[in-house]
C-alpha positions in Angstrom: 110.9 78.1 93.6 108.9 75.0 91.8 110.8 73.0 94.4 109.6 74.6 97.6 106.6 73.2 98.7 105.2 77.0 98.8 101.3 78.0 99.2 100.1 81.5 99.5 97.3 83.1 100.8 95.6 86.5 101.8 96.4 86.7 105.3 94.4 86.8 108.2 94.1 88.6 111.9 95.5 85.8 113.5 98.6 86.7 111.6 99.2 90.1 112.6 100.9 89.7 115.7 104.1 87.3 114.1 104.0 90.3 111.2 103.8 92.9 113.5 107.0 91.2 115.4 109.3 90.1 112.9 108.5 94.0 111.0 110.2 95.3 114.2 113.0 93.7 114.7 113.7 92.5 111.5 113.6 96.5 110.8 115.6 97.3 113.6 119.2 97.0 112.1 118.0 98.3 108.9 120.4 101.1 107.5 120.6 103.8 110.4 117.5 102.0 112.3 120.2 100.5 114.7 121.8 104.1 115.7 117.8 105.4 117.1 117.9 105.4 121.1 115.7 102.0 122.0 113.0 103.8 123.3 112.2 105.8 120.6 112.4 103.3 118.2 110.3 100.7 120.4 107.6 103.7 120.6 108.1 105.5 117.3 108.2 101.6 115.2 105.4 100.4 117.6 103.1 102.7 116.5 104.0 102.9 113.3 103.5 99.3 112.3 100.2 99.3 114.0 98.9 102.1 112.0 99.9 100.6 108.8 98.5 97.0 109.7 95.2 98.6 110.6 95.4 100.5 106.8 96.9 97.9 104.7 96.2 94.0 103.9 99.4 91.3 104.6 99.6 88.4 101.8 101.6 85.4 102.8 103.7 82.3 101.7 103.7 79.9 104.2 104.8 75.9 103.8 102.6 73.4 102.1 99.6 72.2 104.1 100.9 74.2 107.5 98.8 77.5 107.0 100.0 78.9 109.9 104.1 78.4 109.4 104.4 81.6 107.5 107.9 82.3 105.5 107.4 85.4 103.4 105.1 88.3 103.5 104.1 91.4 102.2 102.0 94.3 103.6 100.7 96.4 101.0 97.9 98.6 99.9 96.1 99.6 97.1 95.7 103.7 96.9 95.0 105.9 93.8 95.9 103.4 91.1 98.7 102.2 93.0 100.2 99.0 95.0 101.9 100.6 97.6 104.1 98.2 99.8 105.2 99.3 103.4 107.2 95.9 104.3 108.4 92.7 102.8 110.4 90.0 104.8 110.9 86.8 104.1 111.9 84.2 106.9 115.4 82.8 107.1 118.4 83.6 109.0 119.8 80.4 107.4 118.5 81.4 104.1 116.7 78.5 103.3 113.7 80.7 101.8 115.6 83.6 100.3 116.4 84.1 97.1 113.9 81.7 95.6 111.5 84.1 94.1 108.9 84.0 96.8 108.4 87.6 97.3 108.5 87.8 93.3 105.4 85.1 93.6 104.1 87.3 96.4 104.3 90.7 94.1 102.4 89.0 91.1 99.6 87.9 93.4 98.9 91.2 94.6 99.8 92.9 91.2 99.5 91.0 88.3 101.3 91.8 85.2 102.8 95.0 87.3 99.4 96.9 86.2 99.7 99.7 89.2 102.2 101.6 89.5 104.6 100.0 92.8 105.6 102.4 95.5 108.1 101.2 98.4 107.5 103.1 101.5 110.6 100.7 103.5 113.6 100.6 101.8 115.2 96.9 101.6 118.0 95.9 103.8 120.1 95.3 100.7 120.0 97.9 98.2 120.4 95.4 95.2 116.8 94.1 96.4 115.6 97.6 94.8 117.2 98.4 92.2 115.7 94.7 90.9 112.2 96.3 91.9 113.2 99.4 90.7 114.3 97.2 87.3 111.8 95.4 87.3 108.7 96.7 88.3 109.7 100.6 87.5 108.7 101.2 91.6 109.4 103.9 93.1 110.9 104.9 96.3 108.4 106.9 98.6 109.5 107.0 102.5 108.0 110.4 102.5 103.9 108.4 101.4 103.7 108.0 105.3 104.0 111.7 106.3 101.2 111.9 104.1 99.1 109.0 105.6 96.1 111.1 107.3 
């Protein structure tokens, strides 16, 4: 990643609706996401994402200098001694930012030296993506954390 001219930063309001976007339809043709009827998902996902931005902080990798042209994110909270992360994308249907460590970068920011225990509450679109978290950072796979979201 040294050579990506890569900044990162806690992100902001003005962020949240091009992370609230991208969430959905980059979530849409995860795993079985693509078989829900459209209107269910566009409800169900909708009101999902919003109650998790309004819970949870988003931390960013955008381009050098250009604040505002984000690449990567992450939106994750801390809960009980624990990071808990509800979404990860990075930019790039070209793949110009993937696979360069970013969201690595992005994981140590928010939890340095893997102290708290890492829950994923979205599994990745590739299941190799988790099993290097899993690996890793020992995280755990938890879908079932937002049933218990009060």
């Amino acid at each position: 990643m040294n050579d990506l001219p890569v900044e990162f930063r806690l992100g902001t309001p003005s962020d949240i609706p091009y992370v609230a976007n991208s969430w959905f339809l980059s979530n849409r043709n995860n795993h079985n996401n693509g078989f829900i009827e459209n209107s269910i998902y566009e409800a169900e996902q909708t009101a999902l994402i919003k109650k998790l931005l309004d819970i949870s902080m988003i931390f960013v990798a955008h381009i050098e200098d250009e604040p505002n042209a984000i690449i990567a994110y992450q939106v994750y909270q801390y809960l009980n001694g624990r990071c808990i992360i509800h979404y990860a994308n990075t930019k790039g249907s070209d793949n110009l930012f993937r696979n360069k460590g970013i969201q690595s970068s992005i994981l140590e920011l928010i939890n340095p030296d893997n102290k708290l225990q890492l829950i994923i509450t979205s599994f990745p679109r590739k299941e190799k993506m988790f099993l290097h978290l899993k690996e890793k950072y020992s995280a755990i796979y938890d879908p079932y954390f937002l049933m218990r979201l009060s």
